[in-house]
C-alpha positions as CSV (number, residue, x, y, z in Angstrom):
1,X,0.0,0.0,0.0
2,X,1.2,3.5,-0.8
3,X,2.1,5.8,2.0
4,X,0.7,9.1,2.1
5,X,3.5,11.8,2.8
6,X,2.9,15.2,4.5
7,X,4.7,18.5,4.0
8,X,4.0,22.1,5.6
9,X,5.1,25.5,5.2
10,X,5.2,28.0,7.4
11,X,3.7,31.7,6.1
12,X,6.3,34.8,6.3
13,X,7.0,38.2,7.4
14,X,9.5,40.5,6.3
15,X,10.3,42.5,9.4
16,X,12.7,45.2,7.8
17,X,14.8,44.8,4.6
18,X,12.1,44.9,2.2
19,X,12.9,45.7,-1.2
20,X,16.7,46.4,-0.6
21,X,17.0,42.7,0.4
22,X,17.0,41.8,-3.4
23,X,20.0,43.5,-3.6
24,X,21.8,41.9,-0.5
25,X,20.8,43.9,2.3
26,X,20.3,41.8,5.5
27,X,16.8,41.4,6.1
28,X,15.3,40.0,9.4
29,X,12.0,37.8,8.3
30,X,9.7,35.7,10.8
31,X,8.1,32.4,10.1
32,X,4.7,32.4,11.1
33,X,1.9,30.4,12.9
34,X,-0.1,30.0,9.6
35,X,1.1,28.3,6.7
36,X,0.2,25.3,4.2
37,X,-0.4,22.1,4.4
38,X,0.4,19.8,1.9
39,X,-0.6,15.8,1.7
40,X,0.9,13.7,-1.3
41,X,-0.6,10.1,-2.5
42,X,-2.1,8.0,-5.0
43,X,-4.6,8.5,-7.1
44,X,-7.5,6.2,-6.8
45,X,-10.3,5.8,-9.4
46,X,-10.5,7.7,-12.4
47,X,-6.6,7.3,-13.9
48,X,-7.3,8.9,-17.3
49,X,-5.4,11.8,-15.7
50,X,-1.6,11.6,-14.0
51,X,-2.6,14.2,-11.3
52,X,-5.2,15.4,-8.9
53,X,-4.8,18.3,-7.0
54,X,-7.3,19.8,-4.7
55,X,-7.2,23.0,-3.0
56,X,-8.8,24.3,-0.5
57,X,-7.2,28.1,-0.3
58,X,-9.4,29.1,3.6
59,X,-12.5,30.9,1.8
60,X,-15.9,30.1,1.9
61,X,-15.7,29.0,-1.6
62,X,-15.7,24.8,-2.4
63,X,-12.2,23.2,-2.6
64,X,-11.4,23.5,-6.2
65,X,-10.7,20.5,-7.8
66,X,-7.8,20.3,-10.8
67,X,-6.5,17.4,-13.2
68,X,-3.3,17.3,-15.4
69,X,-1.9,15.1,-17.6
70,X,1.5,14.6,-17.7
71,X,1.8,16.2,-21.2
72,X,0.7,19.5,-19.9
73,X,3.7,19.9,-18.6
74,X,5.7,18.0,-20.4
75,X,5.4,20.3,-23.2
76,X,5.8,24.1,-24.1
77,X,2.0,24.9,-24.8
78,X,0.8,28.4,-24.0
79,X,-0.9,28.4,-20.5
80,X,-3.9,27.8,-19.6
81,X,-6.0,31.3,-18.8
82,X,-6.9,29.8,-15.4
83,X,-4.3,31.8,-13.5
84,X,-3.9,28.8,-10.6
85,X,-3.8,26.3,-13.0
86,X,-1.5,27.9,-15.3
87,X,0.8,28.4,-11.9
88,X,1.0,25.2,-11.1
89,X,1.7,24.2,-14.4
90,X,4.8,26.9,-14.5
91,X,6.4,25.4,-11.5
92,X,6.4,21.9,-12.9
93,X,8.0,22.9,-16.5
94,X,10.3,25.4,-14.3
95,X,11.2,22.0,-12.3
96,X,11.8,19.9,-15.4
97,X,14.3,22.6,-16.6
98,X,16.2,22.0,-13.2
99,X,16.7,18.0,-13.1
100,X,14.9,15.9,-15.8
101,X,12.4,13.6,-14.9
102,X,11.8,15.1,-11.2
103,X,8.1,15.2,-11.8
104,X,7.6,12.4,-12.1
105,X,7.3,12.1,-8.0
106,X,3.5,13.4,-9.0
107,X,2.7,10.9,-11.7
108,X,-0.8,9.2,-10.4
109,X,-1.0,11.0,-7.2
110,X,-3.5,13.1,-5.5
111,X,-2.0,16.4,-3.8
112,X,-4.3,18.2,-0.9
113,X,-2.7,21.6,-0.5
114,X,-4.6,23.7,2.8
115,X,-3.8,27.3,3.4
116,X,-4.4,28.3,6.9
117,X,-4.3,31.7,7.0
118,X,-6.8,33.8,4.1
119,X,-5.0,34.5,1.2
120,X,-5.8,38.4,1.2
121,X,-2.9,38.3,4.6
122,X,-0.3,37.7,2.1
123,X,1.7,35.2,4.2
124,X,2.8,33.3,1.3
125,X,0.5,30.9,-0.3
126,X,3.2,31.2,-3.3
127,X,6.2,30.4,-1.4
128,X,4.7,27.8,0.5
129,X,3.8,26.3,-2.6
130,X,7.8,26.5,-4.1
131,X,9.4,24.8,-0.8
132,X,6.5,22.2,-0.9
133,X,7.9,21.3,-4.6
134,X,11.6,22.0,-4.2
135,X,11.4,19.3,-1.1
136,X,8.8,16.9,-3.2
137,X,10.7,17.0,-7.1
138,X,14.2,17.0,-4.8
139,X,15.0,20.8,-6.5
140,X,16.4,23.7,-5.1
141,X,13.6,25.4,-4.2
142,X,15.8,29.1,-4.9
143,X,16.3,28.6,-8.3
144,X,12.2,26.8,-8.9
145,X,11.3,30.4,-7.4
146,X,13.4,32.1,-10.3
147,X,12.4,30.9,-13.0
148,X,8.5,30.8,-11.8
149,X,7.7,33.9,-9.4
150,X,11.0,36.1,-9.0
151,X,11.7,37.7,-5.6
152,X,14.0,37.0,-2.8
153,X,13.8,33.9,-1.5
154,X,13.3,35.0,2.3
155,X,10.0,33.7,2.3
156,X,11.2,29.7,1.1
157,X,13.8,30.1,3.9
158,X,11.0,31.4,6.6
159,X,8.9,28.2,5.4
160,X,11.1,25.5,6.6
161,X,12.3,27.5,9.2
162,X,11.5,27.2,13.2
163,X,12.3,30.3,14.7
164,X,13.4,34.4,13.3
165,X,15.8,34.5,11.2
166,X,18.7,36.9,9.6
167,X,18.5,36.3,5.4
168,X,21.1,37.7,2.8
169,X,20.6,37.0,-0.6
170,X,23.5,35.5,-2.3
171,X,22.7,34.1,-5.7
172,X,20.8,30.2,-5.4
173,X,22.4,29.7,-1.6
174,X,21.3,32.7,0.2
175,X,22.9,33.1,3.9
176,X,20.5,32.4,6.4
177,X,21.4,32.5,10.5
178,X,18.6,31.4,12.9
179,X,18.2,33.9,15.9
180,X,16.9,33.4,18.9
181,X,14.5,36.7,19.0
182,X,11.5,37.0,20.9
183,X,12.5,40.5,23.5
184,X,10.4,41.7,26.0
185,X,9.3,45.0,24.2
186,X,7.6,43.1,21.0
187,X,5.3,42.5,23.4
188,X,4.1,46.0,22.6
189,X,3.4,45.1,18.7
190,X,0.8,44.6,16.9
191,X,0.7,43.3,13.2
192,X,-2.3,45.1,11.6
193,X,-4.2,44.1,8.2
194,X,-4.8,46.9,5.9
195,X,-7.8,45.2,4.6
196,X,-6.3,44.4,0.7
197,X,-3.5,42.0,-1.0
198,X,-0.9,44.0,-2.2
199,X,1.0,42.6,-5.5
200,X,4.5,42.0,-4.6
201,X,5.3,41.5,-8.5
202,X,4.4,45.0,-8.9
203,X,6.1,46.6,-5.8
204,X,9.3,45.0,-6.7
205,X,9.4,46.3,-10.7
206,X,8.7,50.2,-9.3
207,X,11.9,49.1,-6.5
208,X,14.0,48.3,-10.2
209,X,13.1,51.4,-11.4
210,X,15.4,53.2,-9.5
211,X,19.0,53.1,-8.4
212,X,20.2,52.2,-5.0
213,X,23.8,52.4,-3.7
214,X,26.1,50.3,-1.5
215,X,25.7,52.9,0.8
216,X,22.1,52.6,0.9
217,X,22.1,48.8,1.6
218,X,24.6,48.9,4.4
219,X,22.3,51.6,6.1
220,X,19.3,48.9,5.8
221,X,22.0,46.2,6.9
222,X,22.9,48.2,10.1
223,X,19.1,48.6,11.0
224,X,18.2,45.5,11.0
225,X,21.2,44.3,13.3
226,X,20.6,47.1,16.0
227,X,16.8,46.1,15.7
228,X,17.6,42.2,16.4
229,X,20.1,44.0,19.8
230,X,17.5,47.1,20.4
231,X,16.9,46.8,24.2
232,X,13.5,48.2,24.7
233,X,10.2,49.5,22.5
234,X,11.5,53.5,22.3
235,X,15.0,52.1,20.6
236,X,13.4,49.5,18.5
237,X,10.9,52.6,17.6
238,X,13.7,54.9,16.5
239,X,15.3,52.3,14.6
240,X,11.6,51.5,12.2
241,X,11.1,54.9,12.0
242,X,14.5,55.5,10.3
243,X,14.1,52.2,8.3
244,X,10.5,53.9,7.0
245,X,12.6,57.0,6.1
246,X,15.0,55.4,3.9
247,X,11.9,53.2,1.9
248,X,10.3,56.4,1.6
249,X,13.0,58.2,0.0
250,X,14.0,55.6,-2.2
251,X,10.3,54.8,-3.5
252,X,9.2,58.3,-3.0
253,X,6.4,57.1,-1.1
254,X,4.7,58.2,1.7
255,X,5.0,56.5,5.1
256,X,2.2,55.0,6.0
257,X,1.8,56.1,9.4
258,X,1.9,59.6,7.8
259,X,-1.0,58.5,5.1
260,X,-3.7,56.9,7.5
261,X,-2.3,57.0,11.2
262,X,-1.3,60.4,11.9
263,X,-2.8,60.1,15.8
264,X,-1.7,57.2,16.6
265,X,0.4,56.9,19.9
266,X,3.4,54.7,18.4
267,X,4.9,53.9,15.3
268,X,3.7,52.0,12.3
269,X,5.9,50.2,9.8
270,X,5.2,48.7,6.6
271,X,6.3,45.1,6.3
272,X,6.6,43.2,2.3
273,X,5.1,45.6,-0.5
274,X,4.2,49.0,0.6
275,X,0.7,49.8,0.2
276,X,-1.0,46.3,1.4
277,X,-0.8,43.8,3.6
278,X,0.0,43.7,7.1
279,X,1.8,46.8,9.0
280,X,3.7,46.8,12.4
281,X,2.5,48.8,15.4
282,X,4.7,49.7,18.0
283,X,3.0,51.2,21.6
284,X,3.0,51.6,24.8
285,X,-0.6,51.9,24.8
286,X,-2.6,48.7,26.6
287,X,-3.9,46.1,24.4
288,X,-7.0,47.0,23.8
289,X,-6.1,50.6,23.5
290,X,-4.5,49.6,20.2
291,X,-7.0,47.6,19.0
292,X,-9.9,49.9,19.6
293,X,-7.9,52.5,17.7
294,X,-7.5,50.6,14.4
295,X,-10.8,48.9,15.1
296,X,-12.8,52.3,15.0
297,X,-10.3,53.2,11.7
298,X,-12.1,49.8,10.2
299,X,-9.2,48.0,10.4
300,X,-10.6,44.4,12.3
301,X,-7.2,42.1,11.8
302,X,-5.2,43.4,14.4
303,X,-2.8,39.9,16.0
304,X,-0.6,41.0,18.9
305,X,2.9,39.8,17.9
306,X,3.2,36.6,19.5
307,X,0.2,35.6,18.4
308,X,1.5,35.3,14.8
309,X,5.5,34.2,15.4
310,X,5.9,30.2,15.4
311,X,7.2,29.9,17.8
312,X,6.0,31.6,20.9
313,X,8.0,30.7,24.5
314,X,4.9,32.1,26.5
């Protein structure tokens, strides 16, 4: 009897080093609770197709149901206009290209794929999805994400990872160095939805649009190491707010905090692609001072910081 084999993922936050971490800044990222599941084995019943794979993707929509032949990706047909199946078809081709025959790992199975978190949070249903085939097809799951998505990588290495972690990009073997993070003061956070999925395709082609020097990149590099030492919530707040500063410059964007929370008592820090997503909220303000405040703005995702790490030492 075939076994059935299990894989999961954890989601992703970018703490600081967003954007500039393409181009080698350190970056500090966090693995989260909420990630994906993944089941792998056989397919029973109908075998005119090589592979079943269902999805169910946490909305109150059915689990979608999808069937491939092996051809499909076997060959260099356009894609499909079904954007999720035309993804999932790109990863497979993209794997071929990397070792020959790998797929065939998926030929007459049945793969369960569960996101736990809604896929609006932008926690990385997509990068979830690479480190679950790079471990399956036995691929490097760095170079499977460039020739499919693009990006960084930080979010495959925050998937199999167990605790924060320090990334630098460096080609298809990034550095990555586990730390042991969790101070007393990020007990004062808040990670806050802004209510809409931002396109990180899109944030990183306006970052290529413009130039940025060495000197730029050490500056994000130094942040992030005095924010992984910062002793208490005013330092840590200092050191965001100067992180924001840079972003802003570079992008010639507008903070958020200065778009839509002028008042608040604390800081607020973009996290991933600016304009979407989750943001970071720094206070001294009680608990549920903070989220009253973004509650009454219409912002109702608002998951105190340990909440969302894996893992917590509570």
């Amino acid at each position: 009897m075939q076994r059935i084999h299990e894989f999961y993922g954890h989601g992703k936050l970018l703490l600081t080093g967003e954007y500039f971490v393409l181009d080698g800044a350190t970056a500090l990222a966090i693995p989260t609770r909420a990630g994906q599941r993944f089941t792998v084995g056989p397919l029973w019943g109908d075998l005119r197709y090589d592979l079943e794979w269902i999805i169910d993707d946490n909305t109150d929509e059915p689990r979608r149901e999808l069937f491939f032949l092996r051809e499909e990706w076997h060959s260099a047909a356009q894609p499909p206009r079904d954007p999720v199946r035309a993804r999932l078809l790109q990863l497979l081709r993209a794997a071929e290209q990397l070792r020959l025959g790998c797929t065939e790992a998926l030929y007459q199975k049945k793969v369960t794929s569960r996101l736990e978190f809604p896929p609006d949070w932008g926690l990385g249903s997509s990068s979830t999805l690479v480190y679950f085939l790079g471990r399956l097809l036995d691929v490097n799951p760095y170079k499977l994400l460039e020739l499919s998505f693009g990006g960084s990588g930080y979010d495959l290495a925050c998937a199999g990872a167990a605790q924060p972690l320090l990334y630098r990009r460096m080609g298809h073997y990034p550095e990555v160095k586990s730390v042991s993070w969790n101070p007393a003061w990020v007990r004062k956070t808040y990670f806050v939805h802004l209510n809409r999925k931002q396109n990180s395709r899109e944030g990183i082609a306006a970052y290529r649009n413009v130039e940025t020097s060495p000197r730029t990149l050490g500056q994000i590099t130094q942040l992030t190491l005095a924010l992984v030492n910062a002793p208490d919530l005013r330092t840590a707040a200092r050191i965001l707010t100067d992180h924001e500063k840079i972003v802003a410059s570079t992008l010639e964007l507008q903070p958020v905090k200065e778009r839509l929370f002028r008042d608040f008592p604390g800081t607020v820090k973009s996290l991933g692609a600016w304009g979407g997503d989750f943001v970071w909220a720094l206070s001294e303000l009680a608990a549920e001072k903070v989220q009253a405040y973004f509650n009454e703005r219409g912002y109702g995702t608002v998951i105190p910081f340990n909440e969302m790490i894996w893992p917590s030492d509570e």
